[in-house]
TILUM-59486 format. One record per atom (N, C-alpha, C): residue in three letters; y, x, z negated. Coordinates in steps of 0.05 Angstrom, whole numbers, padded with zeros to 5 digits, always signed. Each point is the difference from the previous one (the first is absolute). Last residue first. Example, Ala and Ser with C-alpha at 12.3 -4.5 7.8 and 13.67 -1.06 7.14 Angstrom:
% residues 2
SER-00045+00257-00142
SER+00024+00016-00001
SER+00022-00015-00014
ALA-00115+00006+00001
ALA+00024-00018+00000
ALA+00024+00018+00000
END
This chain:
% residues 321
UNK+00185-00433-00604
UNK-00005+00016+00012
UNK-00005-00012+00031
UNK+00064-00023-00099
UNK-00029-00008+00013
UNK+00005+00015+00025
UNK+00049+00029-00082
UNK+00001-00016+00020
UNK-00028-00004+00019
UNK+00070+00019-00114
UNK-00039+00017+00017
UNK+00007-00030+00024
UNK+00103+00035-00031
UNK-00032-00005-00014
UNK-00027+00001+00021
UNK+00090+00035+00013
UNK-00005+00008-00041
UNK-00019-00022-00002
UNK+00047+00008+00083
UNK-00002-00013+00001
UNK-00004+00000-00034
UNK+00000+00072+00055
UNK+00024-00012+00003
UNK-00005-00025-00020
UNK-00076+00037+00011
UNK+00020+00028-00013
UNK+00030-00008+00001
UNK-00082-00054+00050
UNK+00010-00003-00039
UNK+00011+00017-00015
UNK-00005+00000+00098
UNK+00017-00018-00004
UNK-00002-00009-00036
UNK-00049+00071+00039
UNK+00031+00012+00001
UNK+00016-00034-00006
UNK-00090-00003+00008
UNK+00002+00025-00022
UNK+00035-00005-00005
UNK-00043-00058+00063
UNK-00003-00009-00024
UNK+00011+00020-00020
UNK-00013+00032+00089
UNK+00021-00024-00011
UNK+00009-00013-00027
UNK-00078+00064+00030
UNK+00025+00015-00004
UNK+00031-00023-00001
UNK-00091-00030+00009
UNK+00000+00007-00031
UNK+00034+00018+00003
UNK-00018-00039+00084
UNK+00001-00019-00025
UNK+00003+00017-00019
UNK-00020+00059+00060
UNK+00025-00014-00002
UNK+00009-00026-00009
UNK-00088+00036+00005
UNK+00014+00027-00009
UNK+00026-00019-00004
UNK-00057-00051+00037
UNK-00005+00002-00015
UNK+00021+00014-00021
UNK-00003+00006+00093
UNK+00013-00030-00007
UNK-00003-00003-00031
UNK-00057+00069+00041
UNK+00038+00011-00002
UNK+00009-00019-00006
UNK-00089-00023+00002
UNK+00006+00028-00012
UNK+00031+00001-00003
UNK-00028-00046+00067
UNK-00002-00026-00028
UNK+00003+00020-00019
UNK-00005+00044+00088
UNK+00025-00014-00002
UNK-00002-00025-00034
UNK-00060+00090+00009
UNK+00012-00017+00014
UNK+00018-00014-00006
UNK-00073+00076-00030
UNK+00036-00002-00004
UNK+00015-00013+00019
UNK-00114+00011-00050
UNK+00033-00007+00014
UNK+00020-00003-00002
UNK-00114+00033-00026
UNK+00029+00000-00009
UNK+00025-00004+00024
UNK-00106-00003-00003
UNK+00021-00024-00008
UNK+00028+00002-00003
UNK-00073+00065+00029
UNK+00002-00002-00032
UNK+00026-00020-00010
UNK-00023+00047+00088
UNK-00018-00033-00005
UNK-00006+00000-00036
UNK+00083+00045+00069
UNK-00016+00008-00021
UNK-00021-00029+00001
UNK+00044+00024+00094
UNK+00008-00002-00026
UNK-00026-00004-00015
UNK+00046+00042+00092
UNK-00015-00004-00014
UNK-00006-00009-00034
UNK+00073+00023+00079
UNK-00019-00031-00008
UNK-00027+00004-00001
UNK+00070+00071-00003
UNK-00026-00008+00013
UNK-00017-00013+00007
UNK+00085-00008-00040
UNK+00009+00018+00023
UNK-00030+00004+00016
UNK+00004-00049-00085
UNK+00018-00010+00023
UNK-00004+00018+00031
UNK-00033+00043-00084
UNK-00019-00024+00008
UNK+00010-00025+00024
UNK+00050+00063-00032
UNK-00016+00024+00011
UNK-00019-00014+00006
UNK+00071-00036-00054
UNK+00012+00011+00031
UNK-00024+00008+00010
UNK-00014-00024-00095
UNK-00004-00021+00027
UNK+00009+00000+00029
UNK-00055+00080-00051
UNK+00026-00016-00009
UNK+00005-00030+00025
UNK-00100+00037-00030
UNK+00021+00013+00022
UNK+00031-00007-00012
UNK-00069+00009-00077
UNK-00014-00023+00024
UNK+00035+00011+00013
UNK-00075+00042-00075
UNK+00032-00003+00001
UNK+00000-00015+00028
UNK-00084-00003-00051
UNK+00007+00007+00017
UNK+00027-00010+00001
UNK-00050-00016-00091
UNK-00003-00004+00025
UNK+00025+00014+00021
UNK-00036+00046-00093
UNK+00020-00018+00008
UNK-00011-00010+00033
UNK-00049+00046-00097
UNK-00010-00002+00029
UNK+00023-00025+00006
UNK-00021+00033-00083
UNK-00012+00016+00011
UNK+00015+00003+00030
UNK+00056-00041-00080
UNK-00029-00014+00016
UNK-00005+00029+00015
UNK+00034-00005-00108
UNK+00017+00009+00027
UNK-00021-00003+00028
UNK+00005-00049-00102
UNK-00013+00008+00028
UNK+00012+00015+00011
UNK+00015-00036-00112
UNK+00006+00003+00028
UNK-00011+00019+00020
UNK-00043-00061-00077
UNK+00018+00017+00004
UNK+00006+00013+00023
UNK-00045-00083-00026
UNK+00029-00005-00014
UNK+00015+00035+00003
UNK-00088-00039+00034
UNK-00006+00001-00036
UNK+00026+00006-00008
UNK-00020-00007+00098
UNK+00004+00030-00007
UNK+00000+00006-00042
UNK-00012-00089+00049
UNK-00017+00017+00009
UNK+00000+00030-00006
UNK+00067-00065-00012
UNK-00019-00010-00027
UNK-00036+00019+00012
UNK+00101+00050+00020
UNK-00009-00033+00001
UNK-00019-00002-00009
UNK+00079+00072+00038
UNK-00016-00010-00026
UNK-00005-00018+00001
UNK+00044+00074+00071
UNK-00005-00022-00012
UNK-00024+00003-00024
UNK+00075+00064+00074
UNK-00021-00004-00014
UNK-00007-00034-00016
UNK+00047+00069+00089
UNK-00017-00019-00015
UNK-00014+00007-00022
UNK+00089+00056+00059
UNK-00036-00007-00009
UNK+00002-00031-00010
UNK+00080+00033-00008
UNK-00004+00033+00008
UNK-00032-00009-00008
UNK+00022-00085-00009
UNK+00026+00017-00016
UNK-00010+00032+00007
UNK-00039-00101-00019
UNK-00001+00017+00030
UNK+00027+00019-00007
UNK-00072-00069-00057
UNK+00031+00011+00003
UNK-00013+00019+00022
UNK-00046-00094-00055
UNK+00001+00019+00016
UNK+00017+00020+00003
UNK-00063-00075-00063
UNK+00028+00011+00011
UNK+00003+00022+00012
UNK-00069-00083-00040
UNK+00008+00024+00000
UNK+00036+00004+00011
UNK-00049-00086-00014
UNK-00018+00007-00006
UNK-00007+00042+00000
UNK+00074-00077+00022
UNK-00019-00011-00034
UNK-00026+00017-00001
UNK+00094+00056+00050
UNK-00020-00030+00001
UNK-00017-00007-00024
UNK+00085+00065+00046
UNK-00015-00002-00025
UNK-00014-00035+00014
UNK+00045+00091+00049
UNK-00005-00029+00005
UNK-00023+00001-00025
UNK+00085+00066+00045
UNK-00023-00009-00027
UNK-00009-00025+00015
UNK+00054+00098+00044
UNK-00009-00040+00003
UNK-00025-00011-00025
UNK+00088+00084+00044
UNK-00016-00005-00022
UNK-00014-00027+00006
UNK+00057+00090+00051
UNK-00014-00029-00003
UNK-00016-00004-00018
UNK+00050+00084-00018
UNK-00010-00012+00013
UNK-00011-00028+00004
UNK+00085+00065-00042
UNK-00023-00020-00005
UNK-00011-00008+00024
UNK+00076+00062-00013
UNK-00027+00010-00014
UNK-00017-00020-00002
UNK+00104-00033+00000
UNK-00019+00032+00011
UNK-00031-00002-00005
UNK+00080-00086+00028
UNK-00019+00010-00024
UNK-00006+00033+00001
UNK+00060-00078+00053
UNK+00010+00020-00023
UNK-00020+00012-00016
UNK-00005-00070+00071
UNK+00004+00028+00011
UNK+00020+00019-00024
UNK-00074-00095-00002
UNK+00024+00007-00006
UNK+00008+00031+00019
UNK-00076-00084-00054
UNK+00004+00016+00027
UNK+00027+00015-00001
UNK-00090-00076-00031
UNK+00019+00021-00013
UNK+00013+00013+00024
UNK-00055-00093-00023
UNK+00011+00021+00026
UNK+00017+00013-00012
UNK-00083-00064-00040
UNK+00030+00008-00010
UNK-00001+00022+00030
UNK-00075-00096-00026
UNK+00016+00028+00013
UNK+00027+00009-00009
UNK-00086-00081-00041
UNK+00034+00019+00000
UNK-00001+00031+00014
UNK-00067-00103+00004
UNK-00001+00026-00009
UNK+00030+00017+00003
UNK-00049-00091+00012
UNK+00018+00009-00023
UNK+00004+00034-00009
UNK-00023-00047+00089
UNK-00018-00002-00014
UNK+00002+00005-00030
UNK+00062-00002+00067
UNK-00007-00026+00005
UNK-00030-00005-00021
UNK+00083+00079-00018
UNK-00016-00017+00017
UNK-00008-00022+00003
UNK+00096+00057-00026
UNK-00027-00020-00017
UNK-00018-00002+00025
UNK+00080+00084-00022
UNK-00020-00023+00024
UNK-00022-00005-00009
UNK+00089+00062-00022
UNK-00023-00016-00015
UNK-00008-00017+00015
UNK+00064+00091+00022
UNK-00006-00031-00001
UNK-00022+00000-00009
UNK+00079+00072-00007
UNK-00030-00012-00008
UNK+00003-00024+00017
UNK+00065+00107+00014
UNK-00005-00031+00006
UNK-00032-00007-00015
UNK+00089+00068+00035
UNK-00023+00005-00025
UNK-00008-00024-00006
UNK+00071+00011+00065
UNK-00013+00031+00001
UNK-00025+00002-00018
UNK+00067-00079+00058
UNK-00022+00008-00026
UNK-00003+00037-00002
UNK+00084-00024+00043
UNK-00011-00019+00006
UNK-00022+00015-00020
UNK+00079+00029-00001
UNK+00013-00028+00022
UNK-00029-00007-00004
UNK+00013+00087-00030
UNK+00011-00005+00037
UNK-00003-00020+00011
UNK-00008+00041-00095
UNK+00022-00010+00005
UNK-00005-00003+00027
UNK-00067+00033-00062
UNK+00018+00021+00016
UNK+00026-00012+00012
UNK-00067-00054-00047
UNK+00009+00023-00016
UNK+00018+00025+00012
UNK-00030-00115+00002
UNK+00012+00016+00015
UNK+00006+00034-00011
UNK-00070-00092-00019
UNK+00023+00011-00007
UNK+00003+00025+00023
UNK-00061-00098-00015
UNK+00004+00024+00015
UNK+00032+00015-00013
UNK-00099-00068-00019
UNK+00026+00011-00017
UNK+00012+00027+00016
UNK-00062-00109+00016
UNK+00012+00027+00009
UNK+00017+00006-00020
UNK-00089-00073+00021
UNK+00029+00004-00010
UNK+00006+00028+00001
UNK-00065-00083+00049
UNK+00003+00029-00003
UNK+00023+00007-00020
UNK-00088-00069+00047
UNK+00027+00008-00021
UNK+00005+00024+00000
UNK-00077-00023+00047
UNK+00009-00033-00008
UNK+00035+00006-00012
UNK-00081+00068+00056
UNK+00016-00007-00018
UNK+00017-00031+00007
UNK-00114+00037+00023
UNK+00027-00016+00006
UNK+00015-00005-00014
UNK-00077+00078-00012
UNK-00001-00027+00017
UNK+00037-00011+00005
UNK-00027+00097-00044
UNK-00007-00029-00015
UNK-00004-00033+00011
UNK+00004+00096+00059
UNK-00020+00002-00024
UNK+00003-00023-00025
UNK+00059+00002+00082
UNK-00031+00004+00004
UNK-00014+00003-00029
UNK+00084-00008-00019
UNK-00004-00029+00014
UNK-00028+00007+00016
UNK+00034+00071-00043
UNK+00001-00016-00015
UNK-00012-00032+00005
UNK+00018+00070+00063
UNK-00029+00012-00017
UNK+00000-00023-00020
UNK+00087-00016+00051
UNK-00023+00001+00015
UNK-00027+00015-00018
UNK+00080+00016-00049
UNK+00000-00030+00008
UNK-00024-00009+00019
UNK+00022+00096-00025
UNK-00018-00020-00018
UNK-00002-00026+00012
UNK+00043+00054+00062
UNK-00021+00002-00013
UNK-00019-00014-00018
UNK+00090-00007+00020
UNK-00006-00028+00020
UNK-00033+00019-00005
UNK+00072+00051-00040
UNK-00018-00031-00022
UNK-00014-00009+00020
UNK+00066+00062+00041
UNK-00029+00012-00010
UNK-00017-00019-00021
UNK+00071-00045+00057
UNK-00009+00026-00001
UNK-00028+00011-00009
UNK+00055-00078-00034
UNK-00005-00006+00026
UNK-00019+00021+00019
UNK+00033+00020-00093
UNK-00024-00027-00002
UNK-00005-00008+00035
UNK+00076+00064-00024
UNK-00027+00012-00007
UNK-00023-00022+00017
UNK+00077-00036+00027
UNK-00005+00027-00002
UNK-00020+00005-00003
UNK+00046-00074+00065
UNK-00002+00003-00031
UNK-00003+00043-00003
UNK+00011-00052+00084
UNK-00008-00017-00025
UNK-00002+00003-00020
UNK+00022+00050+00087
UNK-00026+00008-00022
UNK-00017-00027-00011
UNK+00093+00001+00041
UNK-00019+00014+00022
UNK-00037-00001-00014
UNK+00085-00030-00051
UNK-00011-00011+00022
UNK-00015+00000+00026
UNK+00020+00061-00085
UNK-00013-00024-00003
UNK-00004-00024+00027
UNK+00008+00107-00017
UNK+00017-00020+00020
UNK-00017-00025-00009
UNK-00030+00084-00024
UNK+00021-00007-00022
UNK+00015-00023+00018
UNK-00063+00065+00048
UNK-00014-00015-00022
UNK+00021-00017-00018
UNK+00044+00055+00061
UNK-00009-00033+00007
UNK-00017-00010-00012
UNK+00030+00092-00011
UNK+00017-00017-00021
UNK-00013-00028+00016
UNK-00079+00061-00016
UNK+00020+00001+00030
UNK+00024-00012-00019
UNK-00059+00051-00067
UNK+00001-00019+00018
UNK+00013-00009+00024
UNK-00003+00076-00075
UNK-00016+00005+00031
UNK-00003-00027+00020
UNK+00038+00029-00103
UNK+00017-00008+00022
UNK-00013+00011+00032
UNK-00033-00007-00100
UNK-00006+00015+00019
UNK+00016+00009+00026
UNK+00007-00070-00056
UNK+00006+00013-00015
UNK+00003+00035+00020
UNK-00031-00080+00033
UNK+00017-00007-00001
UNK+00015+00019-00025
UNK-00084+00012+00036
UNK+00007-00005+00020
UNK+00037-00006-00001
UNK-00093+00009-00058
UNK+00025+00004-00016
UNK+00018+00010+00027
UNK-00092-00075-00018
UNK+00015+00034+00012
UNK+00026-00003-00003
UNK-00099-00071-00016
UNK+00032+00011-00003
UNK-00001+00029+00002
UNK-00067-00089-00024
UNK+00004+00012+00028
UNK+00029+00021+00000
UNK-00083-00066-00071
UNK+00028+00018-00003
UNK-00003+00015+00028
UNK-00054-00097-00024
UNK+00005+00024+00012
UNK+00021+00013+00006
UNK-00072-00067-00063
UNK+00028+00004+00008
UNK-00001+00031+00014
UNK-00055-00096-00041
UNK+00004+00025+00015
UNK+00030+00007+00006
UNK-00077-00075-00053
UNK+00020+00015-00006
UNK+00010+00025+00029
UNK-00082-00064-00021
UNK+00015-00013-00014
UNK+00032+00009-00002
UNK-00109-00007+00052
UNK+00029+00019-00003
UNK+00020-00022-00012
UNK-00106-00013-00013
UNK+00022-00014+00008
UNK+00025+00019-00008
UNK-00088+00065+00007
UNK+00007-00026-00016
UNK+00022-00012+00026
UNK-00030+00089+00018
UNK+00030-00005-00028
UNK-00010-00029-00012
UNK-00051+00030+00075
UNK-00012+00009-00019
UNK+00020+00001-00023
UNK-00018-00050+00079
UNK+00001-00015-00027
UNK-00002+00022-00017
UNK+00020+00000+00102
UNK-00043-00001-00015
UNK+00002-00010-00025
UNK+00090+00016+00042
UNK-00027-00024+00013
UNK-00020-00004-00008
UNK+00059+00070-00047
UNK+00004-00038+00006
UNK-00008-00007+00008
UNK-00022+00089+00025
UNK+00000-00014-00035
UNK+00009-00020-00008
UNK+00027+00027+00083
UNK-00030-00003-00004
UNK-00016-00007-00021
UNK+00100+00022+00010
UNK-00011-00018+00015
UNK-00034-00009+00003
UNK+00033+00085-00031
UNK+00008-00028-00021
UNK-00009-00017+00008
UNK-00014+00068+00059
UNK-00016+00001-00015
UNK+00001-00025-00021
UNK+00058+00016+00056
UNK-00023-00013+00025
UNK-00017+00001-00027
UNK+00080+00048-00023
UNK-00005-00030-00005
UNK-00021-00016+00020
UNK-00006+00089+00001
UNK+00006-00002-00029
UNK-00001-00033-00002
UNK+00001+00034+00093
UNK-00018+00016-00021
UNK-00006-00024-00030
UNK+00076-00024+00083
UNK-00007+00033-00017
UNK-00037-00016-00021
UNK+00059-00060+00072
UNK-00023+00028+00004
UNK-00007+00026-00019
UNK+00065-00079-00014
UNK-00023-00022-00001
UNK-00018+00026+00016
UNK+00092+00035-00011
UNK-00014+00003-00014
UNK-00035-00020-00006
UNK+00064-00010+00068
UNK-00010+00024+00002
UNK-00022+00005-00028
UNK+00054-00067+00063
UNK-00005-00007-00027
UNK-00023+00029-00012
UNK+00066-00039+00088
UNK-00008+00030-00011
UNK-00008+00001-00031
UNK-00017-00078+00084
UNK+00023+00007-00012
UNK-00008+00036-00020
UNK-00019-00061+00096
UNK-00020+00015-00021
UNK+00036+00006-00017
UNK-00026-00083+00081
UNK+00016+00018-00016
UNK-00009+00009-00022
UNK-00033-00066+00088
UNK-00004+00009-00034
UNK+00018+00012-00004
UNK-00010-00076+00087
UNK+00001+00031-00014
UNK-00008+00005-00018
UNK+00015-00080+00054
UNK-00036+00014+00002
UNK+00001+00026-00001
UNK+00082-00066+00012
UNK-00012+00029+00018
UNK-00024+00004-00006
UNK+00033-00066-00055
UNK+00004-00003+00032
UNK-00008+00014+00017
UNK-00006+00027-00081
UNK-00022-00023-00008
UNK+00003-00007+00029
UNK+00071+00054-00034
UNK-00023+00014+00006
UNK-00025-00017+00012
UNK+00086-00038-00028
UNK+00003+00018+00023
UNK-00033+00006+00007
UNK+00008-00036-00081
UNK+00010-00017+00029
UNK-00006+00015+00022
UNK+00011+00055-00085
UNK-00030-00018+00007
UNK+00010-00018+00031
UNK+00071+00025-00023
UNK-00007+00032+00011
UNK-00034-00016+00004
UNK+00060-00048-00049
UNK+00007-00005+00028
UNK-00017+00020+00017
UNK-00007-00006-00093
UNK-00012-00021+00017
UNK+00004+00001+00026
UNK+00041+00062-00054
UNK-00026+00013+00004
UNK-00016-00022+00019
UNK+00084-00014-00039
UNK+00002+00008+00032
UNK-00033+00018+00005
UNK+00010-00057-00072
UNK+00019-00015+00015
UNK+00001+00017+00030
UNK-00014+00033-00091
UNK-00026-00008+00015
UNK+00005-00017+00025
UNK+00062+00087-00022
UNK-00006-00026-00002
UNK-00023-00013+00009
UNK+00033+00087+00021
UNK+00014-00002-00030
UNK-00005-00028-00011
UNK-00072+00052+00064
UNK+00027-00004+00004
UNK+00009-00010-00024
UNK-00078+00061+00001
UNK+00001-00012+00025
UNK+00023-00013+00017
UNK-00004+00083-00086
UNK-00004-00027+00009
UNK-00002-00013+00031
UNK-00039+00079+00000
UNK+00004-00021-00015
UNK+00023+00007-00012
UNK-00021+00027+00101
UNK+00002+00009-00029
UNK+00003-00028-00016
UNK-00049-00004+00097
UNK+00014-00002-00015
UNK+00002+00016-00029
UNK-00047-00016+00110
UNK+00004+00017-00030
UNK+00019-00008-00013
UNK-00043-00051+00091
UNK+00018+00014-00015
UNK-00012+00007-00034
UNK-00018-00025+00126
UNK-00006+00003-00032
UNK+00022+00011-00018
UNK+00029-00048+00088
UNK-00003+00016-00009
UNK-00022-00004-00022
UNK+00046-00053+00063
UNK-00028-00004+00005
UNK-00006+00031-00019
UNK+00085-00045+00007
UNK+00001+00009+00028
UNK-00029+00020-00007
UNK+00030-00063-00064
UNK+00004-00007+00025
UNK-00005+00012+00021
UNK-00018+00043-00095
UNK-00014-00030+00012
UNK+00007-00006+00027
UNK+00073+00057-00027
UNK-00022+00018+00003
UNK-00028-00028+00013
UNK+00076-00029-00031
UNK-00001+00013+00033
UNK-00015+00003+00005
UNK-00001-00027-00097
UNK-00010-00015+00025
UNK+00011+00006+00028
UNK+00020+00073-00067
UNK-00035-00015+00001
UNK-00003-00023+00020
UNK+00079+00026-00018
UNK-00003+00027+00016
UNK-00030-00007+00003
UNK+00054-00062-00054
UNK+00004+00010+00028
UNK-00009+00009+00015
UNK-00029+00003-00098
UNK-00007-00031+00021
UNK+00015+00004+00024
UNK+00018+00076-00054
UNK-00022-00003+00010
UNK-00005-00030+00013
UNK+00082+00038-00047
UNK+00002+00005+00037
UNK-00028-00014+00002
UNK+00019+00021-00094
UNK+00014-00030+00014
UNK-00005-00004+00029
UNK-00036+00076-00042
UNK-00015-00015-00009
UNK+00020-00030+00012
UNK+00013+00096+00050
UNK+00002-00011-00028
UNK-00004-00029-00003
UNK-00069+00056+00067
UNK+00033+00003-00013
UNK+00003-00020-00028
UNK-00084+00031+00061
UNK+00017+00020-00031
UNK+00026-00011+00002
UNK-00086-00034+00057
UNK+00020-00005-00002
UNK+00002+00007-00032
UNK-00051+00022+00089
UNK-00003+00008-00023
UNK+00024-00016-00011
UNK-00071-00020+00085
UNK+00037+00004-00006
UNK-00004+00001-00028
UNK-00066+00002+00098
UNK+00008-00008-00037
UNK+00024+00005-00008
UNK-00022+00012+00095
UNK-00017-00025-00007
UNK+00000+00002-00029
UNK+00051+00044+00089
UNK-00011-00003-00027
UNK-00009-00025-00014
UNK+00014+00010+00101
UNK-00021+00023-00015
UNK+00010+00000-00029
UNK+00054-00054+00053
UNK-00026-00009-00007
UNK-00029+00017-00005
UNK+00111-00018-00019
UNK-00012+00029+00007
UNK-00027-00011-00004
UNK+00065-00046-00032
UNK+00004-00011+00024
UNK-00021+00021+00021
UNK+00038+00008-00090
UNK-00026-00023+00006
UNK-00004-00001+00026
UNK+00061+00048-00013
UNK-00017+00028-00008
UNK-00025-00031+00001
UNK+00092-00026+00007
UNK-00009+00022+00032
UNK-00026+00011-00010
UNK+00034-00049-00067
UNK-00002-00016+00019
UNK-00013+00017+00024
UNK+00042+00042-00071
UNK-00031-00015+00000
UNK-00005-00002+00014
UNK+00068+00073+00024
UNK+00005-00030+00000
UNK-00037-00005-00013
UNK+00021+00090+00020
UNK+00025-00007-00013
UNK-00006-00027-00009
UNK-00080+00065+00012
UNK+00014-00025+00002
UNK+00032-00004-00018
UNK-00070+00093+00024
UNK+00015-00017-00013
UNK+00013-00020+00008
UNK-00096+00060+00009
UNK+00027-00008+00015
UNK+00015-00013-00025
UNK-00061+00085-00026
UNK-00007-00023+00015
UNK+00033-00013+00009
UNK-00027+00074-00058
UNK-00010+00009+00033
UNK+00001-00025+00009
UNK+00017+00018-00098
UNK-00028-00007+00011
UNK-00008-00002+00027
UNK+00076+00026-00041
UNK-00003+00007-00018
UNK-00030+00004+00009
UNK+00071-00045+00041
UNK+00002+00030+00019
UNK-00027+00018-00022
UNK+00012-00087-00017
UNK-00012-00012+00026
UNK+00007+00031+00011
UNK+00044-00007-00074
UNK-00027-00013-00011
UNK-00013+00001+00028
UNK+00092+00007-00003
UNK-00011+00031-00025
UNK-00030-00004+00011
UNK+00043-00078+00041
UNK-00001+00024+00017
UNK-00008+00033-00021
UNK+00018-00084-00037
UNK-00017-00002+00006
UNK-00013+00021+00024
UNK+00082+00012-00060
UNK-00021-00001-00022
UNK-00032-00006+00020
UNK+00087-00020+00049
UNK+00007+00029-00013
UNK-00035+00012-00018
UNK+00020-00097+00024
UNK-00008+00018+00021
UNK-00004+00031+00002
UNK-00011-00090-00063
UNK+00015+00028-00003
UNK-00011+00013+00023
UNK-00040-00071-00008
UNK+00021-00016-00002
UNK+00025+00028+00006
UNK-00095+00014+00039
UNK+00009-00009-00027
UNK+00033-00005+00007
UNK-00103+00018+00050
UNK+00018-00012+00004
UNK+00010+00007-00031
UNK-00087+00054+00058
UNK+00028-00015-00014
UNK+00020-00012-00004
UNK-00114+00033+00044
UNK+00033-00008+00007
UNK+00015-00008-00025
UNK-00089+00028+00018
UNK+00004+00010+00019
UNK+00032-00004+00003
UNK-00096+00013-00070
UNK+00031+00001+00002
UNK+00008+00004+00027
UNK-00098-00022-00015
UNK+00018+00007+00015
UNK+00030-00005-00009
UNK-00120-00010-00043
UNK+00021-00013+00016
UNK+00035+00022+00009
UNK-00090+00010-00046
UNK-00012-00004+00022
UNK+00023+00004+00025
UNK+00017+00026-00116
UNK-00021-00012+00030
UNK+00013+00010+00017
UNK+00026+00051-00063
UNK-00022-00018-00015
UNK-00018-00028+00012
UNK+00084+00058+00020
UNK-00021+00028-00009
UNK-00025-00025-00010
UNK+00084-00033+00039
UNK-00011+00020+00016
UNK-00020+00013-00016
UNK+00027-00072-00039
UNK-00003-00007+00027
UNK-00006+00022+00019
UNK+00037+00021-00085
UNK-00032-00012-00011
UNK-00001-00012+00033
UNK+00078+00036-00003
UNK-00016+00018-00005
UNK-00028-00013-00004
UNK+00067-00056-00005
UNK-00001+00010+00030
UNK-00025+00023-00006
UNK+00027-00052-00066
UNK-00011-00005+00014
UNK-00001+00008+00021
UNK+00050+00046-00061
UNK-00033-00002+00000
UNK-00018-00007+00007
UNK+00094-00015+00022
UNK-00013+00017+00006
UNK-00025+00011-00007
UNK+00040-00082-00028
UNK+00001-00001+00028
UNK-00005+00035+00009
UNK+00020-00029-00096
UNK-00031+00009+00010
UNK-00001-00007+00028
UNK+00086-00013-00048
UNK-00013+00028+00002
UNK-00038-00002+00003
UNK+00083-00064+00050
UNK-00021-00002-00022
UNK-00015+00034-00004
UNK+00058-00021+00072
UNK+00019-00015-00016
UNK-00020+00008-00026
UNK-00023+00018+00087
UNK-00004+00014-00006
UNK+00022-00005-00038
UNK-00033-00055+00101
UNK+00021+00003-00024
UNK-00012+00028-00020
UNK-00066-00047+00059
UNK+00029-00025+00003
UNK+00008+00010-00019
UNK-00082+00050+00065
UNK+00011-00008-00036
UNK+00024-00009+00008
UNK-00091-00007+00067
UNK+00032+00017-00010
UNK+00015-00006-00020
UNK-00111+00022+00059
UNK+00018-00019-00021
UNK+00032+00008-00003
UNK-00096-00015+00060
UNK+00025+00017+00003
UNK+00014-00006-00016
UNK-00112-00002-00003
UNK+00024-00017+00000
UNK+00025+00018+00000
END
């Protein structure tokens, strides 16, 4: 497949490029971005053409996927062209800033007899494929509790782009960002949020979250928390999940405790197979048969709970999802 990235606006639009050339099948062959100056760095960076105009680059019937890295408000635009004029597509998460326009994007897709892969990356590591498994088989018991700490000190650090900080480009901050992590593992691994409430504060001053919770009730009574922020040092992802019948943590490894291990903690022998990223499973359409997806009900998902989040941080109370 000939693929071309839409924007270079997002700092992993170059990793994705690199994982397209070193990791499949498939063909960086063209660029478009809003920044002409920034999209021509990128297209002299990787040898390939550069599109002044979208429009002119859809219109290019040798490419056939379209990466789309720009900023998170542009995406339902640049996505349903993209749909219209018969493209596959990649997407960064979030999908768009509203469930409202994620519907429109389903629409779209359902007409055409498309899909759209979104970048839910972490549903491939290791560690939580592992959690994930331990909940299905029952070996926690009825999950009763989880929470997952996600954060970098990006904003202390001062390595962020300043457009991470553009609330209307972004939507938000931390929680829209690097939280939209937990939020997706959270909603895969406890079933369907119902509620959400939010505590976001501002610590570096640039207008928008930098250090953020939400609390998300499920459908099964069970409680998620989304930790998140760009002021932290030294901490790596963290994920508990306590149940009626053990408890788990992922934290530099796995380990767990449960009514099989007699209550003391496991470190497991043996993790299932780290599984492609979803660019690399996109790009080769080849995908995992270990159920895991990052489609359009996936991303519609992501962006409810991310609705619900940011409208009970304004709002000071818990909002349905």
């Amino acid at each position: 497949m000939n693929i071309a990235v839409a924007s270079y606006w997002h700092v992993h639009a170059e990793g994705y490029s690199k994982e397209i050339i070193t990791k499949t099948k498939s063909r960086l062959t063209a660029i478009w971005d809003e920044d002409p100056e920034r999209g021509i760095k990128y297209a002299n960076q990787f040898g390939v053409a550069f599109h002044k105009s979208y429009d002119t680059l859809l219109a290019d019937e040798t490419i056939e996927g379209i990466v789309i890295t720009s900023a998170t408000s542009e995406h339902k635009k640049l996505i349903l062209k993209a749909i219209n004029a018969g493209k596959k597509i990649f997407s960064e998460k979030v999908l768009a800033l509203t469930a409202a326009d994620c519907a429109e994007i389903k629409e779209a897709l359902e007409k055409h007899g498309a899909g759209i892969t979104l970048s839910l990356v972490k549903k491939c590591n290791r560690e939580f494929l592992f959690a994930k498994q331990m909940i299905q088989t029952g070996a926690l018991g009825r999950i009763t509790y989880a929470r997952m700490r996600n954060v970098h000190n990006g904003s202390i650090g001062n390595w962020l782009p300043a457009h991470f900080y553009d609330r209307e480009k972004c939507g938000g901050g931390a929680m829209i960002d690097l939280g939209a992590h937990p939020m997706y593992l959270l909603n895969w691994l406890l079933g369907v949020p119902e509620t959400v409430q939010s505590l976001f504060t501002d610590i570096t001053g640039r207008g928008v979250e930098d250090n953020a919770v939400s609390i998300i009730e499920f459908d099964n009574g069970a409680i998620g928390v989304s930790e998140t922020g760009f002021v932290s040092n030294y901490n790596p992802a963290t994920l508990e999940i306590n149940g009626t019948d053990g408890c788990l943590l992922v934290r530099n490894g796995v380990s767990y405790a449960n009514k099989e291990s007699g209550g003391k903690w496991v470190t497991p022998e043996e993790l299932p197979a780290e599984l492609p990223s979803p660019i690399v499973q996109w790009a080769n359409d080849e995908w995992n048969k270990e159920g895991v997806t990052f489609g359009i009900d996936d991303a519609t998902m992501l962006t409810r709970m991310m609705e619900a989040a940011y409208k009970s941080h304004y709002s000071g109370r818990k909002e349905n999802v």
